[in-house]
BATORDREN-544297 format. One record per residue (C-alpha): residue number from 1; x, y, z; residue in one letter. Coordinates in steps of 0.05 Angstrom, whole numbers, plus 5000, padded with zeros to 4 digits. Layout:
BATORDREN-544297
<bapa><guba>NUM</guba><c1>X</c1><c2>Y</c2><c3>Z</c3><lotor>a</lotor></bapa>
...
end
This chain:
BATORDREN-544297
<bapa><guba>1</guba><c1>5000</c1><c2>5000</c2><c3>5000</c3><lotor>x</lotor></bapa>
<bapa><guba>2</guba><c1>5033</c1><c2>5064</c2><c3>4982</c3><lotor>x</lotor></bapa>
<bapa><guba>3</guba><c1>5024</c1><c2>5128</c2><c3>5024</c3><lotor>x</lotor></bapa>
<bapa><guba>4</guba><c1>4999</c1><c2>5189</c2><c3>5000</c3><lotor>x</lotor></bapa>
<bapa><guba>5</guba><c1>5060</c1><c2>5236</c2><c3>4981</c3><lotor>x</lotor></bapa>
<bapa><guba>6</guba><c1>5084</c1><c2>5281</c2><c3>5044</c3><lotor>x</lotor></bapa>
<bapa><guba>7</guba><c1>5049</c1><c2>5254</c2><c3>5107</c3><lotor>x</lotor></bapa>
<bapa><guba>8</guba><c1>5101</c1><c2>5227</c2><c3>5134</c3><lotor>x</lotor></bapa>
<bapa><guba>9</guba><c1>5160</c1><c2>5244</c2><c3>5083</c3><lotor>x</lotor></bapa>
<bapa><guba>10</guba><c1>5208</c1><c2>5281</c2><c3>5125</c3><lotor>x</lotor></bapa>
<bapa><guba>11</guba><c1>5237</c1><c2>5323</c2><c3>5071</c3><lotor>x</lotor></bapa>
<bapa><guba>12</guba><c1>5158</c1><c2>5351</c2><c3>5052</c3><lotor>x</lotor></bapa>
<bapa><guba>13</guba><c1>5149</c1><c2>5370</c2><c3>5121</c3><lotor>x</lotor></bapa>
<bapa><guba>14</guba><c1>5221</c1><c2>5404</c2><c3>5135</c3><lotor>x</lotor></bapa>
<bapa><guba>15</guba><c1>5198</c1><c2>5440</c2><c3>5062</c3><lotor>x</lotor></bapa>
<bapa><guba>16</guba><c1>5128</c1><c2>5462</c2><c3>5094</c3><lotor>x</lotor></bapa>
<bapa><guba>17</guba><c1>5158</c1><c2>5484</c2><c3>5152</c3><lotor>x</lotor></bapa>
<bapa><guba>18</guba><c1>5215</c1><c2>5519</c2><c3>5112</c3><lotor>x</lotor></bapa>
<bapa><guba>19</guba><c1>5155</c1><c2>5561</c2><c3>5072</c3><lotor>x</lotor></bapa>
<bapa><guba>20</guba><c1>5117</c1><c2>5573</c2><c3>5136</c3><lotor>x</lotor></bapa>
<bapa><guba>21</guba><c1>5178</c1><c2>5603</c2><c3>5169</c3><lotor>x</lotor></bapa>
<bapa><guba>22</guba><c1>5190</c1><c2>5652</c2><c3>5098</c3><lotor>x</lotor></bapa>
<bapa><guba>23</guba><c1>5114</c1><c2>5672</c2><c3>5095</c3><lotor>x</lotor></bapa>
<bapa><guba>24</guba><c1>5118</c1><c2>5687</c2><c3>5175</c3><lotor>x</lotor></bapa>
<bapa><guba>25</guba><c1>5183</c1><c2>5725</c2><c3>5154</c3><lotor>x</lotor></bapa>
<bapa><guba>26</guba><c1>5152</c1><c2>5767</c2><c3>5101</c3><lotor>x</lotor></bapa>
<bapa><guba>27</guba><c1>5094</c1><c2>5786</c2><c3>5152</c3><lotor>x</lotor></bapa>
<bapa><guba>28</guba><c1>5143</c1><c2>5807</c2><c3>5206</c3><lotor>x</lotor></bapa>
<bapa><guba>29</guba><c1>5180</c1><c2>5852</c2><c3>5144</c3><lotor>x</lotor></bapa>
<bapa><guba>30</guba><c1>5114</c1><c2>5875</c2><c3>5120</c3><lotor>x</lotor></bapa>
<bapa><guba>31</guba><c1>5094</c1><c2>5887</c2><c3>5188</c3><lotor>x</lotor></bapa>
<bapa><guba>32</guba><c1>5155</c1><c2>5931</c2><c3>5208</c3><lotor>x</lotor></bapa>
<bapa><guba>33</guba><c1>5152</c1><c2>5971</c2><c3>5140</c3><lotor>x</lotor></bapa>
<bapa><guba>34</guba><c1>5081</c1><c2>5995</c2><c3>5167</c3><lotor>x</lotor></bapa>
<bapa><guba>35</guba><c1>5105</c1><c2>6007</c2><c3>5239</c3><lotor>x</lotor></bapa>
<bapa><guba>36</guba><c1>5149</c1><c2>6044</c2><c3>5215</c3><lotor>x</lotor></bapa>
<bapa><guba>37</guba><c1>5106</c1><c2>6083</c2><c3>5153</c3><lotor>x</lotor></bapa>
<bapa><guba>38</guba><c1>5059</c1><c2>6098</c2><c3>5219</c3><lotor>x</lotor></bapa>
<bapa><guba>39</guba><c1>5118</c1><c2>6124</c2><c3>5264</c3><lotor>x</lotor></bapa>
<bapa><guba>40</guba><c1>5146</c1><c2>6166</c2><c3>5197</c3><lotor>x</lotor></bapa>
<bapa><guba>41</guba><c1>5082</c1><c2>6194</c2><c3>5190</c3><lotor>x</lotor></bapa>
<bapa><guba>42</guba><c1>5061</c1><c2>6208</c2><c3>5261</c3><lotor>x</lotor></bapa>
<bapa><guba>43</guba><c1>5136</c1><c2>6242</c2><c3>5268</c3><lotor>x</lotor></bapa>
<bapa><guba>44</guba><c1>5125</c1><c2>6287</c2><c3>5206</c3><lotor>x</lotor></bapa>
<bapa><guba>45</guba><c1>5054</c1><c2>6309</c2><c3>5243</c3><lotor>x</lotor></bapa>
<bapa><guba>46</guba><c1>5091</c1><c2>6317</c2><c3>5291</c3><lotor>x</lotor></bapa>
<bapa><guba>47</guba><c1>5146</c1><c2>6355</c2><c3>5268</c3><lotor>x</lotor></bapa>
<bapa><guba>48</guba><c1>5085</c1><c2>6402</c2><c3>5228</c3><lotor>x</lotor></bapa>
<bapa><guba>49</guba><c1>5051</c1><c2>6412</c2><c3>5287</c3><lotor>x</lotor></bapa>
<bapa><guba>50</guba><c1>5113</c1><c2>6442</c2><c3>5324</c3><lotor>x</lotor></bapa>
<bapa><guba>51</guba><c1>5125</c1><c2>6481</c2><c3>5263</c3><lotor>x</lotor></bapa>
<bapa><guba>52</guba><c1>5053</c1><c2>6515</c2><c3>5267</c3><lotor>x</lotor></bapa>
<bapa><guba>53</guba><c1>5062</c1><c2>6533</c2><c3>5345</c3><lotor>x</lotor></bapa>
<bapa><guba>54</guba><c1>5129</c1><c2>6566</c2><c3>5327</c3><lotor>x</lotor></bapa>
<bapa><guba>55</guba><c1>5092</c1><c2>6605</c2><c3>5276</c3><lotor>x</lotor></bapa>
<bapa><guba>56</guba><c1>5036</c1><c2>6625</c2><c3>5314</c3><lotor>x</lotor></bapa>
<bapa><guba>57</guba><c1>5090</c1><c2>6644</c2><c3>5377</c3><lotor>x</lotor></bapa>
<bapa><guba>58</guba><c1>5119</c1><c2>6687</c2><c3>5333</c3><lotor>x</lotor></bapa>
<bapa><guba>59</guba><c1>5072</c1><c2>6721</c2><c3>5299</c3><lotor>x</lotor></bapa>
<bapa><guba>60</guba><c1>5036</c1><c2>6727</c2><c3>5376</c3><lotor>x</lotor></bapa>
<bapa><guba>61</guba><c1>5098</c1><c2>6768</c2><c3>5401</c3><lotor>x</lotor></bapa>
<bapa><guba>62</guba><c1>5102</c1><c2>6808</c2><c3>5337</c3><lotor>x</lotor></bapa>
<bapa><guba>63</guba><c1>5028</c1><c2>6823</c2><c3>5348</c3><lotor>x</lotor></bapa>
<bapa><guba>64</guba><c1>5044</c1><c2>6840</c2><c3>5417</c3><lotor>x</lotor></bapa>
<bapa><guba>65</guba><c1>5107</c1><c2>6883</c2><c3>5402</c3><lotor>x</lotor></bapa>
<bapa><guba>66</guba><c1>5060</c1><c2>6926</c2><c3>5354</c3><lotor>x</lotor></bapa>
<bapa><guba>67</guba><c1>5012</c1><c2>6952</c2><c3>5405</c3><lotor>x</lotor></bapa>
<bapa><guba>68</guba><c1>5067</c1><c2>6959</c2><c3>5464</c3><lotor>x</lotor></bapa>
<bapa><guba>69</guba><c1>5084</c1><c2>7032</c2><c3>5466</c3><lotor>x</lotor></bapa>
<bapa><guba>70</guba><c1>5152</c1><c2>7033</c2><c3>5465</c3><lotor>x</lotor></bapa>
<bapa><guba>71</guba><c1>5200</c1><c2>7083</c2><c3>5504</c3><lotor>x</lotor></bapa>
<bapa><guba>72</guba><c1>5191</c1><c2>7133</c2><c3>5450</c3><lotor>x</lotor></bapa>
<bapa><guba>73</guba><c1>5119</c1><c2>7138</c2><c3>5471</c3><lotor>x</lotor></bapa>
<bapa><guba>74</guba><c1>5109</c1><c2>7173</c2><c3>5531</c3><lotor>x</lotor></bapa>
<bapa><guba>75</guba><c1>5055</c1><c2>7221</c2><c3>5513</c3><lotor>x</lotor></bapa>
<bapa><guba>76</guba><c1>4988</c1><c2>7223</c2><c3>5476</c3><lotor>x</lotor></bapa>
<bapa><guba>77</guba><c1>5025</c1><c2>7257</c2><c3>5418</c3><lotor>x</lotor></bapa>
<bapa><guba>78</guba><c1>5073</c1><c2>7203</c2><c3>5414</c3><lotor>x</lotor></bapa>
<bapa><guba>79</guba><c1>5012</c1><c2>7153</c2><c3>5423</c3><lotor>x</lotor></bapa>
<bapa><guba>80</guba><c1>4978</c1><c2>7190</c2><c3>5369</c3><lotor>x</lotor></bapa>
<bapa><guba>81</guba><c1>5042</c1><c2>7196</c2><c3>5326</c3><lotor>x</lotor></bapa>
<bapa><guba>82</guba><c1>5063</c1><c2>7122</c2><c3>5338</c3><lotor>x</lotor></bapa>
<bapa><guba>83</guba><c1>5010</c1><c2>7073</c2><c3>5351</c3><lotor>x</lotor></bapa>
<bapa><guba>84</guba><c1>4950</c1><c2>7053</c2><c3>5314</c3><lotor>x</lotor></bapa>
<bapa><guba>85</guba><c1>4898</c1><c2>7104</c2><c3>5319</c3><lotor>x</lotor></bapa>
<bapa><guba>86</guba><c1>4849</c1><c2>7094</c2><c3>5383</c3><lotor>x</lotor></bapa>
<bapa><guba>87</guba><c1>4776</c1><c2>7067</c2><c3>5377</c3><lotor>x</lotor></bapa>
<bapa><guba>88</guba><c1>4748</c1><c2>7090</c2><c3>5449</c3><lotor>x</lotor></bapa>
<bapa><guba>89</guba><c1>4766</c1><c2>7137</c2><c3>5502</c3><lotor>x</lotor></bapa>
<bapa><guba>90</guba><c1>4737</c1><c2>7142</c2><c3>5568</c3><lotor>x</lotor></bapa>
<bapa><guba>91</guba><c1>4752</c1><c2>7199</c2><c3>5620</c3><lotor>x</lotor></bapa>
<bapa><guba>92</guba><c1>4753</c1><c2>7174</c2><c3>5692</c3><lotor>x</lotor></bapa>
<bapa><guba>93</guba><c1>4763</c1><c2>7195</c2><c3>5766</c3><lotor>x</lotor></bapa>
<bapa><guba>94</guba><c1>4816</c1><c2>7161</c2><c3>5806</c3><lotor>x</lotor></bapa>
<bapa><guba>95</guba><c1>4845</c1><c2>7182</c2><c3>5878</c3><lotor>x</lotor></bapa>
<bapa><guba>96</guba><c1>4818</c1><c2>7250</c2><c3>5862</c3><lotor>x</lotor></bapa>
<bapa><guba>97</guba><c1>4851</c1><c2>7263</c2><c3>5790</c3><lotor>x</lotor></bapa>
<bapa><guba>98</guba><c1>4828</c1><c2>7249</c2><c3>5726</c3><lotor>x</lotor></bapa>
<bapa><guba>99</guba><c1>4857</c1><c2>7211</c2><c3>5672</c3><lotor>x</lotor></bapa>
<bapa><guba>100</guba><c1>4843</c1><c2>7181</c2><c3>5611</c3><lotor>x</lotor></bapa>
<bapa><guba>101</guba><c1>4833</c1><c2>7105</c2><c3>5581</c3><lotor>x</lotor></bapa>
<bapa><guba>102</guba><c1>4855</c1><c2>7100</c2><c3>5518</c3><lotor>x</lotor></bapa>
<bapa><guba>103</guba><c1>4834</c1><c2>7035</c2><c3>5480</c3><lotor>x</lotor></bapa>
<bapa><guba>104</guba><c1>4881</c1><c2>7011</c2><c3>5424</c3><lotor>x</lotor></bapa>
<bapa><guba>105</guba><c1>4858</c1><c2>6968</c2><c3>5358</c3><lotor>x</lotor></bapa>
<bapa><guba>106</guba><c1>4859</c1><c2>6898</c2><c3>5376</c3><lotor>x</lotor></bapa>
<bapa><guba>107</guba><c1>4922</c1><c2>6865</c2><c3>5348</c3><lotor>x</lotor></bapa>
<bapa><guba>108</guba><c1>4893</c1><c2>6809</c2><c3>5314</c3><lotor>x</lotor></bapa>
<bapa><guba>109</guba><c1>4864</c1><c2>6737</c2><c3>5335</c3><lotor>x</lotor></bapa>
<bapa><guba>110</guba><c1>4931</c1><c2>6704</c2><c3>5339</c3><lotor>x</lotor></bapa>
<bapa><guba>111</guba><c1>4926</c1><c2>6712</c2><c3>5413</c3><lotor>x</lotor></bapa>
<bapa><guba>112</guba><c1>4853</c1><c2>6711</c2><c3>5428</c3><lotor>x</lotor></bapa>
<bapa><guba>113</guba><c1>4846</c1><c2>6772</c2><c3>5464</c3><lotor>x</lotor></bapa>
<bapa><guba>114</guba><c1>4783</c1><c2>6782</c2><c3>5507</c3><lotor>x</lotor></bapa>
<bapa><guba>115</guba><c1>4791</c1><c2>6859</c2><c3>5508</c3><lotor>x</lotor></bapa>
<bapa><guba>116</guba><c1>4828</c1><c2>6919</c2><c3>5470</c3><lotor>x</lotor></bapa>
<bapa><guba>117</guba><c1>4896</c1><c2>6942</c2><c3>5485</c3><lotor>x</lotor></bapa>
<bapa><guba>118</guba><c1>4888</c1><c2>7006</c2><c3>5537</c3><lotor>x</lotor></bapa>
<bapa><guba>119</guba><c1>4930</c1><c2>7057</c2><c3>5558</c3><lotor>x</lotor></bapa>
<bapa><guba>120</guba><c1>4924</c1><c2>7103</c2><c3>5613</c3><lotor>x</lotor></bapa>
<bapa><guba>121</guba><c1>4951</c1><c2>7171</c2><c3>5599</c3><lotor>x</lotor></bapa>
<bapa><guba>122</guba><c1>4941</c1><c2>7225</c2><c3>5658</c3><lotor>x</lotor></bapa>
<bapa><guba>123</guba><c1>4910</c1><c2>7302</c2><c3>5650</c3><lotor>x</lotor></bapa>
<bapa><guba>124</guba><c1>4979</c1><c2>7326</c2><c3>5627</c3><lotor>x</lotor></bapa>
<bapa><guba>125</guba><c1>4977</c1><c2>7275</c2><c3>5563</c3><lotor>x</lotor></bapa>
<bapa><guba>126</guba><c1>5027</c1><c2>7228</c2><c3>5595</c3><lotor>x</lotor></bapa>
<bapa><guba>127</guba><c1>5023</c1><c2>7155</c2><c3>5586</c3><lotor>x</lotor></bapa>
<bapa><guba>128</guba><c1>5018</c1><c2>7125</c2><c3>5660</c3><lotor>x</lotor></bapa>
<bapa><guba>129</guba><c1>5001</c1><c2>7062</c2><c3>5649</c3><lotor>x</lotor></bapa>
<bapa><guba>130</guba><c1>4982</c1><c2>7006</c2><c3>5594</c3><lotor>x</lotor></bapa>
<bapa><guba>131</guba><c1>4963</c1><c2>6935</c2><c3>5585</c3><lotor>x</lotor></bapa>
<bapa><guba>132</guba><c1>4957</c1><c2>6892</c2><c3>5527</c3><lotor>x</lotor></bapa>
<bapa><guba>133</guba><c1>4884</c1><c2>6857</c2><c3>5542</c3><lotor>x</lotor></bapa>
<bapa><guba>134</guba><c1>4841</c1><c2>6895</c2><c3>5584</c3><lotor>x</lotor></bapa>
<bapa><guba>135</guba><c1>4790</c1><c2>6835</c2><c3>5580</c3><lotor>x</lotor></bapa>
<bapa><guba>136</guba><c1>4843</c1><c2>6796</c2><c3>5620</c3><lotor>x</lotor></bapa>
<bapa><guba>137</guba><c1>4881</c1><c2>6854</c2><c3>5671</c3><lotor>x</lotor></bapa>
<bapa><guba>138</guba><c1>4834</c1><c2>6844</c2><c3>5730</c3><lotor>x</lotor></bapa>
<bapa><guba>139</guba><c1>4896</c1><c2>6869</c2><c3>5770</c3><lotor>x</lotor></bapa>
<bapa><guba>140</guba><c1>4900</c1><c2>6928</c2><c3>5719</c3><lotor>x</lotor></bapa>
<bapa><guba>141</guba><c1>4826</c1><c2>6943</c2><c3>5736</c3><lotor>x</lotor></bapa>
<bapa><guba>142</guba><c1>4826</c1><c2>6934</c2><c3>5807</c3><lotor>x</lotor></bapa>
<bapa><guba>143</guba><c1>4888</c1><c2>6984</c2><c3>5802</c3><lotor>x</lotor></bapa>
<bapa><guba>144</guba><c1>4857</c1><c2>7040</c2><c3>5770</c3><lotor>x</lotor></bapa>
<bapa><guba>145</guba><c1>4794</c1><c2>7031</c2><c3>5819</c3><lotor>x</lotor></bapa>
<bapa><guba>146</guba><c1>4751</c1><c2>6993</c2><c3>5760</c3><lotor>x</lotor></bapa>
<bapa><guba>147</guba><c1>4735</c1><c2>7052</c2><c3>5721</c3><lotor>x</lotor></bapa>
<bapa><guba>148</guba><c1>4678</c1><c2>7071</c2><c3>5761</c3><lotor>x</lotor></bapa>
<bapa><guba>149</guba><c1>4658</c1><c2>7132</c2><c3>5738</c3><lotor>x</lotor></bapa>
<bapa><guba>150</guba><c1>4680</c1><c2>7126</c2><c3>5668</c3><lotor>x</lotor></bapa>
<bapa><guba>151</guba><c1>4648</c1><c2>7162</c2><c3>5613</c3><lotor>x</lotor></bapa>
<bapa><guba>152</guba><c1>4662</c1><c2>7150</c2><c3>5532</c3><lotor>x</lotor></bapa>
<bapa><guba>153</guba><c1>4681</c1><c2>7219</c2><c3>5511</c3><lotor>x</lotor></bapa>
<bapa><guba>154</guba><c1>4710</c1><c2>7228</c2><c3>5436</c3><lotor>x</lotor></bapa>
<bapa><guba>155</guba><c1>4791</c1><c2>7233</c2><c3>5421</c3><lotor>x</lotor></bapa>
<bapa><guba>156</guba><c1>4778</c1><c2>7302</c2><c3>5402</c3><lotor>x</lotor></bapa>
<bapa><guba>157</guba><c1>4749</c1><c2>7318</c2><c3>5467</c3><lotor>x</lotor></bapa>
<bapa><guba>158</guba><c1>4806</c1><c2>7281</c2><c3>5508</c3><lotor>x</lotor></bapa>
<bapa><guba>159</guba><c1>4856</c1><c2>7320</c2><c3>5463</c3><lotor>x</lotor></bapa>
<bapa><guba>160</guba><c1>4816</c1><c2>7392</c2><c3>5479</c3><lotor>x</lotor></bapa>
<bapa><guba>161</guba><c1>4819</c1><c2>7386</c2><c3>5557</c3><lotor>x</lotor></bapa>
<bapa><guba>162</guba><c1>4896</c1><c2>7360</c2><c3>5557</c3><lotor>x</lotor></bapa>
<bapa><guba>163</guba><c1>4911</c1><c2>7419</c2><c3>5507</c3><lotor>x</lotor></bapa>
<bapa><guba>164</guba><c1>4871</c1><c2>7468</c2><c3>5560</c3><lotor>x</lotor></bapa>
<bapa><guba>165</guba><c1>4917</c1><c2>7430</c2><c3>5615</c3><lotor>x</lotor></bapa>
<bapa><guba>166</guba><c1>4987</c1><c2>7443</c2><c3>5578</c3><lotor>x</lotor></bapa>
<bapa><guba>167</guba><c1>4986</c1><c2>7510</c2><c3>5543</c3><lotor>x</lotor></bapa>
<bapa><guba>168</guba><c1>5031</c1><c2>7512</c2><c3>5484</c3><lotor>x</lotor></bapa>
<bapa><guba>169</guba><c1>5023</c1><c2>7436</c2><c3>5466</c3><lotor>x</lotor></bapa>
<bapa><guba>170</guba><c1>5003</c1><c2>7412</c2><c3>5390</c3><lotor>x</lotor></bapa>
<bapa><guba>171</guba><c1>4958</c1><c2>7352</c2><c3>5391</c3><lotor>x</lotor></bapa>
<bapa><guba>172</guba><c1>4957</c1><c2>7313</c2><c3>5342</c3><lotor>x</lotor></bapa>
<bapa><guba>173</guba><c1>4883</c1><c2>7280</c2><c3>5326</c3><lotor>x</lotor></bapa>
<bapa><guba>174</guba><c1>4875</c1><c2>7204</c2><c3>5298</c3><lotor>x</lotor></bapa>
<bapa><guba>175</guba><c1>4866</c1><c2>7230</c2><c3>5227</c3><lotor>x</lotor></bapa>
<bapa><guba>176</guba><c1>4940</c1><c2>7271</c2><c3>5235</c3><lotor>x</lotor></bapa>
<bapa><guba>177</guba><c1>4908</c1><c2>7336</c2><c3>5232</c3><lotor>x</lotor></bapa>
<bapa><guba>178</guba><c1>4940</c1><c2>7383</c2><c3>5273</c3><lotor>x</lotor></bapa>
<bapa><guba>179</guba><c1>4907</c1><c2>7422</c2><c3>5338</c3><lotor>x</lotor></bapa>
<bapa><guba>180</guba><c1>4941</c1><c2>7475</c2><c3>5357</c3><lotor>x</lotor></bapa>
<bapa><guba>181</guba><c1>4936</c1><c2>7499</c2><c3>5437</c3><lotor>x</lotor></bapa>
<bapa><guba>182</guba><c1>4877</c1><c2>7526</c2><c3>5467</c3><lotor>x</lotor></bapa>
<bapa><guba>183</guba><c1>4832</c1><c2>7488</c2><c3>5415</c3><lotor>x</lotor></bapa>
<bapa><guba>184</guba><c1>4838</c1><c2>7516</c2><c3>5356</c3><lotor>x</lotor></bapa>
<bapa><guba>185</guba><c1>4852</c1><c2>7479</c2><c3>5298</c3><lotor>x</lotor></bapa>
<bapa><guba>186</guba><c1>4885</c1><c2>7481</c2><c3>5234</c3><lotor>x</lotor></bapa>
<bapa><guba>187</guba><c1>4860</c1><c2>7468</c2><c3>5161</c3><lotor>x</lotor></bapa>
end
């Protein structure tokens, strides 16, 4: 009675064997070469991601550095001269003087900012104080006595009282037409 070829032939199961342990060696390959596809990939996300916080970091403090006055500005002229113009002013009482809260343009959405710039310039047109999100400077508020009293008045009207408070000063107004002292302006 013959056998049927490869039962139990020793060389057809050595040669079984010897395929089984190529195929499981091509799925180990094969599964490395996606491991390590997946880790290439993840790495290059990675390495994007970084990238885009670097960016944004950057273009944050650049944002930032635009609407911080800088030691040139140290009075509403050089506000007016030097920064973006205003959008609000309020007049306010604080420990018995009055001063004024200037509120810058917003520098963009980069940093998410829950409030304008504002700077705090006092009746003789000197800056005082600033900060670049008032939405966020509870310490700023608390400090200046949380605006209480504050009224919206226009620039022109901030510029008007400060030029009635320092005689001989030239204003300059948001559209850089010159006011000369004591209120009267030039064509």
């Amino acid at each position: 009675m013959t056998q049927p070829q490869g039962e139990n032939d020793p060389e057809a199961g050595s040669e079984r064997n010897g395929k089984q342990a190529v195929s499981r060696q091509r799925s180990a390959v094969r599964i490395r070469k996606e491991r390590m596809k997946t880790i290439s990939r993840n790495l290059l996300l990675l390495a994007m991601a970084c990238l885009v916080l670097v960016a944004w970091l950057m273009l944050s403090a650049r944002e930032e550095k635009k609407l911080k006055p800088g030691s040139a500005v140290q009075t509403i002229q050089d506000f007016l001269q030097q920064m973006p113009p205003p959008t609000r002013v309020r007049r306010f009482s604080h420990s018995n003087a009055t001063y004024y809260d200037v509120w810058g343009q917003l520098g963009g959405m980069l940093r998410f900012p829950s409030g304008p710039p504002s700077y705090i310039f006092d009746l003789t047109g000197r800056l005082v104080d600033w900060t670049y999100d008032r939405g966020e400077a509870r310490d700023y508020e608390q400090k200046w006595g949380h605006f209480k009293d504050a009224q919206f008045v226009s620039v022109q009207e901030m510029l008007q009282a400060l030029v009635g408070t320092n005689a001989g000063a030239v204003l300059l107004l948001p559209d850089r037409n010159a006011v000369a002292a004591k209120g009267t302006s030039k064509p």
